[in-house]
ChimeraX commands (.cxc) that place a marker at each C-alpha (Angstrom):
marker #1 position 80.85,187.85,104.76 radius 0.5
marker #1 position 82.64,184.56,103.71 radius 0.5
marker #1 position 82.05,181.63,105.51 radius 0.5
marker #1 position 84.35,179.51,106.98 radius 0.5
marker #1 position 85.67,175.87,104.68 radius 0.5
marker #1 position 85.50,174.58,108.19 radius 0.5
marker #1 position 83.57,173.83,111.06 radius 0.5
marker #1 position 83.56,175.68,114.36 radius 0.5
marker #1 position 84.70,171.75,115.72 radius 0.5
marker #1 position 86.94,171.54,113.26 radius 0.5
marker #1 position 88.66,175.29,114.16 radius 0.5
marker #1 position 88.69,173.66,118.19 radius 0.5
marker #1 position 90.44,170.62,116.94 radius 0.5
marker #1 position 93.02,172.34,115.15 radius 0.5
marker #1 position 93.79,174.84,118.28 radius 0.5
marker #1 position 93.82,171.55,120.36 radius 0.5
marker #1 position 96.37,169.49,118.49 radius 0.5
marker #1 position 98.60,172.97,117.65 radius 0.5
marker #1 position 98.72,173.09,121.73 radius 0.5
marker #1 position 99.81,169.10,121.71 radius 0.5
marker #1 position 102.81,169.95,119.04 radius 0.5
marker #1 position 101.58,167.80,116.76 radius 0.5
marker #1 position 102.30,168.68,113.06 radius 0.5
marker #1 position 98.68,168.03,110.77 radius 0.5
marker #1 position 97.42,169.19,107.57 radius 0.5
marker #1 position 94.03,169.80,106.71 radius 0.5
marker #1 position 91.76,168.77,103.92 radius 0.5
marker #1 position 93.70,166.14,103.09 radius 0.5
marker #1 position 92.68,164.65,99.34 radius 0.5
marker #1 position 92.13,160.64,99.81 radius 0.5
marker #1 position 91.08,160.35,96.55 radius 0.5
marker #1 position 90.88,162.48,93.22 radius 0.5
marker #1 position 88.15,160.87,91.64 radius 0.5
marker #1 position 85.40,161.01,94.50 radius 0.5
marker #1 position 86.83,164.90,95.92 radius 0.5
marker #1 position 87.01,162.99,99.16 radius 0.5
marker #1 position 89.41,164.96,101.61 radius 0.5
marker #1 position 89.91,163.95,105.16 radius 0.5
marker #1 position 89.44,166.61,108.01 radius 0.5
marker #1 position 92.92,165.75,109.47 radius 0.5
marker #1 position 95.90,164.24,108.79 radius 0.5
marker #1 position 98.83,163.42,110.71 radius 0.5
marker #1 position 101.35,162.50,108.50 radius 0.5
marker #1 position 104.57,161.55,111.00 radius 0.5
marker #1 position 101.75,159.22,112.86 radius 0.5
marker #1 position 99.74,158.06,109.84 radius 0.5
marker #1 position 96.55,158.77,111.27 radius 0.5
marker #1 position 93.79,160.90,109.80 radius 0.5
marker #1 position 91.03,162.42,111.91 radius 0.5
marker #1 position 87.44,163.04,110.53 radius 0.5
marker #1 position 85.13,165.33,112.56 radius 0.5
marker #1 position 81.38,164.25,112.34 radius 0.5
marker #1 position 78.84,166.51,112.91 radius 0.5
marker #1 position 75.78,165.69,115.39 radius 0.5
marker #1 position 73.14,163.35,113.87 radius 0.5
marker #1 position 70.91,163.14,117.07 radius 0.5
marker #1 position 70.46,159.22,116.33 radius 0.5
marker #1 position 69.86,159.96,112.68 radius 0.5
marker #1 position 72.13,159.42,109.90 radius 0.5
marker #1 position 72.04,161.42,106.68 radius 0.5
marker #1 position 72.19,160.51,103.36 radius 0.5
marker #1 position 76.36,161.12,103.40 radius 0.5
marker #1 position 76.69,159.17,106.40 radius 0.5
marker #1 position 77.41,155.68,103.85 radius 0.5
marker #1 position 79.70,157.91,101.70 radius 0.5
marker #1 position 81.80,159.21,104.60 radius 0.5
marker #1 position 81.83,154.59,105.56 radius 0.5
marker #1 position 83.54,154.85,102.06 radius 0.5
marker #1 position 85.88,157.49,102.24 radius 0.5
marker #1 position 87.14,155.88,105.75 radius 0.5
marker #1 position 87.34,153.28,104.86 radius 0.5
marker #1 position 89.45,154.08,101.26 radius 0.5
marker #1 position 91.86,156.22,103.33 radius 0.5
marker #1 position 92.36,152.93,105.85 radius 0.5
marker #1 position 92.82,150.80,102.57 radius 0.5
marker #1 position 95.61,153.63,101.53 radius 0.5
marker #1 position 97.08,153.16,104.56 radius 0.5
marker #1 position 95.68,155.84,107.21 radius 0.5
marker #1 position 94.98,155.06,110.84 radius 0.5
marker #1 position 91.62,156.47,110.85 radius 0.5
marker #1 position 90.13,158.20,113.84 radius 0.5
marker #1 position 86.20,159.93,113.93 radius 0.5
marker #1 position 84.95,161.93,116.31 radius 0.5
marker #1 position 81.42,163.60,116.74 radius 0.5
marker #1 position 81.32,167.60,117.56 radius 0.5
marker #1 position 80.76,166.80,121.01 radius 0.5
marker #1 position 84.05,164.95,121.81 radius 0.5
marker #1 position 86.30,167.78,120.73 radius 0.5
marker #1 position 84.24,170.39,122.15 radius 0.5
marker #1 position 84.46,168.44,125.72 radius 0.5
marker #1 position 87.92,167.40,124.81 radius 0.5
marker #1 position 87.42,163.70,124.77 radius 0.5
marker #1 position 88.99,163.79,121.19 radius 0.5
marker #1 position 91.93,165.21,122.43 radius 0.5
marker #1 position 93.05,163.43,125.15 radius 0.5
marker #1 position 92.36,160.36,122.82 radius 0.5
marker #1 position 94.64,161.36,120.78 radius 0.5
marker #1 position 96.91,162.49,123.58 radius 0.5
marker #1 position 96.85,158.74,124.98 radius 0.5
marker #1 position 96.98,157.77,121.49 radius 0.5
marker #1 position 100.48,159.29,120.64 radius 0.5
marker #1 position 102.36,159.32,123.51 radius 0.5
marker #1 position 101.16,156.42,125.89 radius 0.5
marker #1 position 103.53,157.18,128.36 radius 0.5
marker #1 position 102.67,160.57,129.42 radius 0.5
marker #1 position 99.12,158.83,130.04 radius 0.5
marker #1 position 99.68,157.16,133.06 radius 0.5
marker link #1:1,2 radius 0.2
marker link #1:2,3 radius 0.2
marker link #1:3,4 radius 0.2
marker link #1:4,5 radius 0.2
marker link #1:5,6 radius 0.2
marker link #1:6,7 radius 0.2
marker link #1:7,8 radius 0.2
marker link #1:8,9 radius 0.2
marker link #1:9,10 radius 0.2
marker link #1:10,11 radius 0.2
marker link #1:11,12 radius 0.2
marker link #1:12,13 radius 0.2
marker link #1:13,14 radius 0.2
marker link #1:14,15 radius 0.2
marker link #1:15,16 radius 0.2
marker link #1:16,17 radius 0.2
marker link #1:17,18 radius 0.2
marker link #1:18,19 radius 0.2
marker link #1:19,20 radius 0.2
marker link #1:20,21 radius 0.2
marker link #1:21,22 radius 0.2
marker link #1:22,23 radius 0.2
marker link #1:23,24 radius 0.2
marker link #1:24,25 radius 0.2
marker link #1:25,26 radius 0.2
marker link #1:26,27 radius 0.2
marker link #1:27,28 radius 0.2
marker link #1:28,29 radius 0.2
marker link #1:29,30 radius 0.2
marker link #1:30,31 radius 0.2
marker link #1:31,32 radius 0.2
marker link #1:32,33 radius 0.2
marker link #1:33,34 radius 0.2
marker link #1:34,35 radius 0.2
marker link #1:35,36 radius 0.2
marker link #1:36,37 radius 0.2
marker link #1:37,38 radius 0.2
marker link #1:38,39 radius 0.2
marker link #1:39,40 radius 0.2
marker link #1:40,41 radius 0.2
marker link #1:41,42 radius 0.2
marker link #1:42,43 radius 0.2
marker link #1:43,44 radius 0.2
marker link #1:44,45 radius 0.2
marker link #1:45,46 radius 0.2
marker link #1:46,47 radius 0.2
marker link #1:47,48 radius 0.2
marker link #1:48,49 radius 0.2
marker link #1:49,50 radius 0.2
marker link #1:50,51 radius 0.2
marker link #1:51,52 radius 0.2
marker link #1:52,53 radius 0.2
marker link #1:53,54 radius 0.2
marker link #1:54,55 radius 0.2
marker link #1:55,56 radius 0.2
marker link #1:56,57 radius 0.2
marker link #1:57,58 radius 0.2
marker link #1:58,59 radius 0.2
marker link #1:59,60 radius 0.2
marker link #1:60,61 radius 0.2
marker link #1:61,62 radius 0.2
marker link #1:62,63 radius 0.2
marker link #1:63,64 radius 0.2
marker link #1:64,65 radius 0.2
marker link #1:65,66 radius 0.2
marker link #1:66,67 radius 0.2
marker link #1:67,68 radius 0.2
marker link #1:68,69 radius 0.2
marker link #1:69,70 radius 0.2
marker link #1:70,71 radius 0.2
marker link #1:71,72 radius 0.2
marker link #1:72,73 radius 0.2
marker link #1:73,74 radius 0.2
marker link #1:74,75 radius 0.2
marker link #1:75,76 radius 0.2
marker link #1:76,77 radius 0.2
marker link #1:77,78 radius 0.2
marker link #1:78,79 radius 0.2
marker link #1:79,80 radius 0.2
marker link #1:80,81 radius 0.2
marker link #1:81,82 radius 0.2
marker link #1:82,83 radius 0.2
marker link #1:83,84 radius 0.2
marker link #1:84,85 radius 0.2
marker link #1:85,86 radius 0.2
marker link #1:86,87 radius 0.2
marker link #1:87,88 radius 0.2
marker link #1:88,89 radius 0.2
marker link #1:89,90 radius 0.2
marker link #1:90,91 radius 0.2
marker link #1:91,92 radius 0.2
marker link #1:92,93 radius 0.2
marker link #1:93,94 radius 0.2
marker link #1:94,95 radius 0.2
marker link #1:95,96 radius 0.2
marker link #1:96,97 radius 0.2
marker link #1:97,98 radius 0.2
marker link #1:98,99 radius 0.2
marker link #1:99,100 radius 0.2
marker link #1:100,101 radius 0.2
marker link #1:101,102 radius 0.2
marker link #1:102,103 radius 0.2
marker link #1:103,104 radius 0.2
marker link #1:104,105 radius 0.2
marker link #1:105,106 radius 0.2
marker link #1:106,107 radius 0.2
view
């Protein structure tokens, strides 16, 4: 059986912002020479979304390399936005980026 490019967070993410009408692509390329591609983007916004996975107060040996990558795409001209498993699977992520987008409809 194949596995899935993306996470089961990533999958819910997707679902969520198709059901807030937002247009994204995925796997964005940030740059060629690293292979760096962001989880999210939103190109009519600007903003890119990365989806971390749970490190239970531990960081692994990408966590400095995904610092980079951020903080290239900001350099490039993304909004960057992370999230952790947890806040798209309880929805935190988005209704952040609910707020985020349209501020009026927050209130």
């Amino acid at each position: 059986m194949k596995r899935s490019a993306h996470s089961v967070a990533e999958d819910l993410l997707a679902i969520h912002l198709g059901e807030l009408r937002l247009r994204f692509d995925r796997q964005v390329p940030v740059c060629a020479e690293r292979k760096w591609r962001l989880d999210f983007t939103l190109p009519e916004q600007g903003i890119a979304i990365e989806v971390d996975g749970h490190f239970k107060g531990r960081h692994g040996a990408g966590w400095g390399a995904d610092n980079e990558k951020r903080n290239t795409a900001t350099m490039r001209g993304w909004r960057v936005l992370t999230f952790s498993t947890q806040d798209v699977a309880q929805g935190t992520a988005k209704e952040f980026i609910r707020q985020a987008i349209d501020p009026a409809r927050s209130r």
